[in-house]
C-alpha positions in Angstrom: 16.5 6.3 -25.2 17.3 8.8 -22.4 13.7 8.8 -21.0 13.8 4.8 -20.7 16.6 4.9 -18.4 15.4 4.4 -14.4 16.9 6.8 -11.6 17.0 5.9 -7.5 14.9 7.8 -5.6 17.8 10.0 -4.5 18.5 11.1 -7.9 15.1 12.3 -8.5 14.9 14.6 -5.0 17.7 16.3 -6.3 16.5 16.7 -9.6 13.9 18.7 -8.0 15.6 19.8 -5.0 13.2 18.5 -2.4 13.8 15.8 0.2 13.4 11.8 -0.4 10.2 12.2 1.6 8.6 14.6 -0.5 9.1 11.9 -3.3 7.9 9.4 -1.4 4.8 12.0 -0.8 4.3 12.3 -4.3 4.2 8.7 -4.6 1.6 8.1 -1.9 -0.6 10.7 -2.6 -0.6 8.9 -6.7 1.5 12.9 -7.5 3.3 10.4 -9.3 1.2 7.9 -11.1 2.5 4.2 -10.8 3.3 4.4 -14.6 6.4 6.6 -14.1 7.8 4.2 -11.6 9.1 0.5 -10.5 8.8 -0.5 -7.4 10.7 -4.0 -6.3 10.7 -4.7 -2.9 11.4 -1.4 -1.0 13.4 -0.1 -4.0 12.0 2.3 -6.5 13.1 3.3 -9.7 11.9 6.4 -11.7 11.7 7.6 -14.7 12.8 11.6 -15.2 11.1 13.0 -18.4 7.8 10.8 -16.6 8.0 12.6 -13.5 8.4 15.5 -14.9 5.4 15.0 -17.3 3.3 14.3 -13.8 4.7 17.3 -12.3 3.6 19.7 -14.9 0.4 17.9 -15.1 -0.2 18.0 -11.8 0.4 21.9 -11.1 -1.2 22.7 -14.6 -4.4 21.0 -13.2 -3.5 22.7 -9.7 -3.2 26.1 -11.3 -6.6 25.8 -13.2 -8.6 25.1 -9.9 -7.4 28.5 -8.8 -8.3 30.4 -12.0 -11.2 32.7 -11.8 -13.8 31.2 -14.0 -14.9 34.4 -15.5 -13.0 37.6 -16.6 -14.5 40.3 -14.2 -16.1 43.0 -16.7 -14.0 46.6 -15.5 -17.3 48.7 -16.3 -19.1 46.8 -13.8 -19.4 47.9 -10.6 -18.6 46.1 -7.6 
């Protein structure tokens, strides 16, 4: 499968077009849980459709601590 295959680092910075360091960022910070990853040695290898499965996880749950939790009522005044 596609999804099996592992990418270098490099290959996943430009998928997203931000830096290595950013990656590394999302690595360190657990953005990118260690399941969509291999790390051996100082090499890591990545899997895409996993780290774009954190991604969207990550700014879904990003975006729903910035909601509002209640719909103001228009009729009410402020």
């Amino acid at each position: 499968m596609a999804e099996d295959k592992y990418v270098p680092i490099d290959k996943i910075a430009e998928h997203f077009q931000v830096s290595v360091s950013t990656v590394r960022a999302w690595v360190r910070t657990k953005i990118l849980p260690d399941a969509t990853y291999l790390k051996i040695g100082k090499t890591y290898r990545f899997q895409l459709q996993k780290v774009e499965d954190a991604l969207r996880a990550h700014n879904t749950a990003k975006t729903a601590k910035l909601l509002p939790t209640e719909t103001p009522n228009p009729d009410q005044d402020l």
